[in-house]
Structures are given as C-alpha cells and as structure tokens.
TORKE-490380 format. One record per residue (C-alpha): residue number from 0; residue in three letters; chain; x, y, z. Coordinates in steps of 0.001 Angstrom, whole numbers, plus 500000, padded with zeros to 6 digits. Each point is the difference from the previous one (the first is absolute). Layout:
! TORKE-490380
pos/code/unit/px/py/pz
NUM/ala/A/X/Y/Z
...
***
This chain:
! TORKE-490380
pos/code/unit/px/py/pz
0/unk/A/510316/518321/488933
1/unk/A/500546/496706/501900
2/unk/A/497226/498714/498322
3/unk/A/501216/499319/497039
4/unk/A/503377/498874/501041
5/unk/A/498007/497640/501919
6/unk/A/497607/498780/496866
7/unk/A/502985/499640/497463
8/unk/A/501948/497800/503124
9/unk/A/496782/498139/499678
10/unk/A/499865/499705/496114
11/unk/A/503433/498943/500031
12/unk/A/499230/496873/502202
13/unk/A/497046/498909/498195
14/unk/A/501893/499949/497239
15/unk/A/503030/497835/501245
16/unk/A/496517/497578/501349
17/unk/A/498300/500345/496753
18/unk/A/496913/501239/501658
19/unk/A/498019/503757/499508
20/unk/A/500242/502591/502229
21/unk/A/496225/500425/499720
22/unk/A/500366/496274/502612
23/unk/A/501759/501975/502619
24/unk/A/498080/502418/502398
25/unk/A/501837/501969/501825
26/unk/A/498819/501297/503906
27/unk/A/501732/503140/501391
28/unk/A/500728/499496/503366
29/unk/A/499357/503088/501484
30/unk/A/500423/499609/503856
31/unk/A/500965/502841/501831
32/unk/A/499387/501986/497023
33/unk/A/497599/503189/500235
34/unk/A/497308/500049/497636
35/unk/A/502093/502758/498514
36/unk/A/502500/498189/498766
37/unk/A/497586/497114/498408
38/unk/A/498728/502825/497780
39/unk/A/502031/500090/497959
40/unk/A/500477/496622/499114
41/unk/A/496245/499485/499322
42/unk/A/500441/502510/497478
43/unk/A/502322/497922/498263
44/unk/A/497464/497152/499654
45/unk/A/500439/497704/503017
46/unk/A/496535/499400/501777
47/unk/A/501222/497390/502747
48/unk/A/501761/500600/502983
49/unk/A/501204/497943/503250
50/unk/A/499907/500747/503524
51/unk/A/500513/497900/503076
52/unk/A/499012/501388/502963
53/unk/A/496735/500655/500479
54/unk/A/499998/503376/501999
55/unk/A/501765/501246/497190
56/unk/A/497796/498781/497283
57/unk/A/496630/501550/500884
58/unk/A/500871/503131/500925
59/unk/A/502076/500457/496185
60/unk/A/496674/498105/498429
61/unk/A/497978/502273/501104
62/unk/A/502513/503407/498875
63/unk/A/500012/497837/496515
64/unk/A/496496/500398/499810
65/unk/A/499953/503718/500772
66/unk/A/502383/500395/497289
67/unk/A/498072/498129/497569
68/unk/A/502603/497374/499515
69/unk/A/498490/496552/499095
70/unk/A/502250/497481/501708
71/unk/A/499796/496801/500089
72/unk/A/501510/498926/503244
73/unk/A/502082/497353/501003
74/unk/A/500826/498150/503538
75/unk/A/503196/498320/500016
76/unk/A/501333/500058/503303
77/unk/A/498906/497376/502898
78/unk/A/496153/500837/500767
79/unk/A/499533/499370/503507
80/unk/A/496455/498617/501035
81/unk/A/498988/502659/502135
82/unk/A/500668/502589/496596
83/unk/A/497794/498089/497954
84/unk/A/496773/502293/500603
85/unk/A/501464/503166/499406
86/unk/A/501913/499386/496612
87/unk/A/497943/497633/498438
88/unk/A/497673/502486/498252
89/unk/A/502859/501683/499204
90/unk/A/502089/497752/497776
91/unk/A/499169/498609/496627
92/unk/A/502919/496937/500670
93/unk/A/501692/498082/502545
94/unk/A/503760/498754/499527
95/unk/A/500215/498506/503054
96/unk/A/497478/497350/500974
97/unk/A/502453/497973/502147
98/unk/A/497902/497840/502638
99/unk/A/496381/498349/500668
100/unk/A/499121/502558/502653
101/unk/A/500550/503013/497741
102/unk/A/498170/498046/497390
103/unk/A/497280/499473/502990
104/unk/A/500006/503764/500800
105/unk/A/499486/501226/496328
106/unk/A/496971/497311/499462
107/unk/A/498752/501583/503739
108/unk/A/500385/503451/498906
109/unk/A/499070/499817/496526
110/unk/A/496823/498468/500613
111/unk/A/499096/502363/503039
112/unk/A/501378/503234/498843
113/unk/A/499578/500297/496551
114/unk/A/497058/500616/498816
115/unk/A/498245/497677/497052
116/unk/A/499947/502968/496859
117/unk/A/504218/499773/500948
118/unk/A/500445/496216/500812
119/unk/A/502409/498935/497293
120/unk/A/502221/497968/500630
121/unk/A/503764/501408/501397
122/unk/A/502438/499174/497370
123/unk/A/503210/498387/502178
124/unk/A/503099/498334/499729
125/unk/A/500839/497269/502266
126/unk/A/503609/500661/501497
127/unk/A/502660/497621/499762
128/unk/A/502994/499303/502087
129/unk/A/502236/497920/497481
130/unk/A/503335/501403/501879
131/unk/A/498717/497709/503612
132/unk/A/501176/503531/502197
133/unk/A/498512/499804/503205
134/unk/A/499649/504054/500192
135/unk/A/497861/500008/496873
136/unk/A/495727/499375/499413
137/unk/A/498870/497792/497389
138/unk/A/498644/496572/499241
139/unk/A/502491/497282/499804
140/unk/A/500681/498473/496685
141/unk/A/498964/496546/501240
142/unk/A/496781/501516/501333
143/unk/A/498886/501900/497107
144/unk/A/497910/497656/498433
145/unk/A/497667/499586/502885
146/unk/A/499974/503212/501035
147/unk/A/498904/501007/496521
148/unk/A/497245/497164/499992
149/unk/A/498744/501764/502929
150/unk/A/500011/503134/498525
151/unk/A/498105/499330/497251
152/unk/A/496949/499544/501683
153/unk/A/499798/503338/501580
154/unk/A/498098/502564/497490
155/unk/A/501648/503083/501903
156/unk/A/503353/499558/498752
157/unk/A/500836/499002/495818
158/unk/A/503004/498045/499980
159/unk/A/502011/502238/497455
160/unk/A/503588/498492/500385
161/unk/A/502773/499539/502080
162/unk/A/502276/502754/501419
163/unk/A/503536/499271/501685
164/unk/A/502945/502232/501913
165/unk/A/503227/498708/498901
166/unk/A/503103/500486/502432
167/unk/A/501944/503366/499683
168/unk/A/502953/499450/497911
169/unk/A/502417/502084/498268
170/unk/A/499944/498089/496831
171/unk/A/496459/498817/498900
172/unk/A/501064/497374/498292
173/unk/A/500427/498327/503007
174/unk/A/496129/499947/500463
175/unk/A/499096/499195/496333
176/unk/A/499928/496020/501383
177/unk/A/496648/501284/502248
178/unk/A/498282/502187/497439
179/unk/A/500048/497219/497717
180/unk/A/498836/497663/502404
181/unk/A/496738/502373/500732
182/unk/A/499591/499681/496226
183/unk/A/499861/496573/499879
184/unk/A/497640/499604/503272
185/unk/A/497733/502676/498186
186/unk/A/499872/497729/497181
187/unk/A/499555/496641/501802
188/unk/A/496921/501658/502019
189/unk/A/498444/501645/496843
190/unk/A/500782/503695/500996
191/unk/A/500808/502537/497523
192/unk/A/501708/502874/501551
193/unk/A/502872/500474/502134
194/unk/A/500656/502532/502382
195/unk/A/503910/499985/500195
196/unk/A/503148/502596/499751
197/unk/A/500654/503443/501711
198/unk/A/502673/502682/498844
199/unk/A/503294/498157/500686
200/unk/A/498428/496633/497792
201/unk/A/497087/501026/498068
202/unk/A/501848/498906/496804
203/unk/A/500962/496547/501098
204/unk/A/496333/499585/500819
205/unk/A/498668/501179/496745
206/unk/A/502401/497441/498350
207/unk/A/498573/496979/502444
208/unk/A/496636/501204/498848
209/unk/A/498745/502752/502489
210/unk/A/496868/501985/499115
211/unk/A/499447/502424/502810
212/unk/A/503430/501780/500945
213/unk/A/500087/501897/503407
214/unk/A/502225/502882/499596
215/unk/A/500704/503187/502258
216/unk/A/503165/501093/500287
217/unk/A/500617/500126/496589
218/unk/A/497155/502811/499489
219/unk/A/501057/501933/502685
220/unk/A/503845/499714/500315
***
C-alpha cells in the first residue's frame, strides 16, 4: 500500500538527517477525498488528516464520526474570518494562522462559542511567507517576531510552530534554501515543530528538519 512506500521514503530521509522517524508526523491531505477513501488509510495507522475548505470539512467530520473513525483534523488552507465559527469546533489544529484579524476572530469565537468544559487552547502554526509572492498568505519574515509577541498573549490559540508554502518547483532542491530558513526562525523564536513539505518535497523538508509532513497525492495517486 502507499503507506508504506510513503513511511520507508520517510525513514530513508531521516536517516540521510540523522534524525528518527518517530520526529516526523505525517498529515494526509485528504481534500476532495470521500470519507471512503480515508478508510482505508486509517486502517493503516494514520490518525491525522488535512482539509482546507471548510464546506468540505464538516460535512466529512461528521461521516468520520458515523463511521467511528477517530480523526484528528487538520486546517491547512487559508481560513477566512467569516469561517471561523463553523470549523473551529471542528479541528484539533490550525496550519495557517496568517494575520491579526484571523488571530482576532479565533480569540472572538473561541471565547464566545466554545464552551468552558472544551476551552483548550487551538494548537496553530503561524504561516510564513519566506518566498515575498504577492498571491500567497502569511506573515512576513521581518514581521514575525512581533506578530508572534502578540500572539502569545492570546490563551485561544498555543503557538505550536511555524508552517510555510514554498514555490512550486520541479526540483525541490531549489526550495531547500526556504525550508531551512523556517528551521532556523523556529529555532531563533523557541518553537519546536515545523509544519513544512507536501508530496513533490516532503524529503527535502525532512532533511531541513520538518516534523509535520502534508502529503496527499502520494496516498491517493
């Protein structure tokens, strides 16, 4: 099964990095995937999957739940602010916190719609746009340290790392010069885990010290 393809590709890099694979998490990315599909790969051990729209997400939450699948879901797309309300009690982590008025919302909605036996604190990543492209969300490198000083003192979100969406390439080791830099703004900020790598670079980010992978086509090609 792809699975294991997938885990040995994943061995072999933290091997070349001298790290364990027991570091590296890996998040299916199962948008516009039927619940049907996921199935299967649950079976074969993986617990966390990725979505990123929203109308898309509850609707296969809730069939999860039916089936008796326990899921911890992932948001990794943009969140607009207006979406905020209806996935929040939905997801168990945000990749994508990429402004101060969707940091605004989630403090607005988590403190108004959640209710206190529930009110932990959303595990998130704070998007980063190391490339500078106009098209794409994310804090600016030269910004992140006050933005994440502001962060810090809201209780709705925890500050788990830093997440980043490299430019498509054919060759990833064209991109290996931004993964690293994540790495080393993790480390200068005191954050632990990095949300980097998809498919097409997943093993280039292992090797600049990734240790949540985002990975869909390769499950379902």
């Amino acid at each position: 099964m792809r699975i294991n393809s997938i885990r040995m590709s994943i061995e072999k890099a933290c091997a070349q990095a001298g790290r364990s694979p027991k570091d590296v998490q890996i998040v299916c990315v199962s948008k516009t995937h039927e619940v049907s599909e996921i199935i299967p790969i649950y079976n074969m051990g993986v617990i966390d999957f990725g979505e990123n729209r929203v109308q898309e997400m509850i609707p296969k939450f809730k069939l999860a739940i039916n089936s008796h699948l326990n899921i911890n879901w992932h948001f990794i797309g943009h969140l607009q602010r207006n979406k905020v309300r209806q996935i929040l009690p939905f997801i168990n982590t945000l990749h994508s916190l990429d402004s101060i008025a969707l940091l605004d919302q989630l403090t607005k909605s988590w403190e108004t719609d959640i209710t206190n036996e529930d009110r932990k604190p959303l595990s998130t990543f704070v998007e980063v746009n190391l490339s500078d492209e106009e098209q794409k969300y994310g804090i600016k490198k030269q910004e992140l340290k006050t933005f994440l000083n502001y962060a810090r003192n809201y209780s709705a979100v925890e500050i788990s790392g830093l997440m980043t969406v490299p430019p498509k390439t054919d060759n990833p080791e064209q991109i290996r010069p931004i993964f690293r830099e994540l790495y080393e703004l993790a480390n200068i900020h005191g954050l632990k885990h990095l949300s980097m790598g998809m498919t097409d670079d997943y093993r280039v980010a292992i090797e600049e010290g990734a240790t949540i992978i985002r990975v869909g086509r390769a499950f379902f090609e």
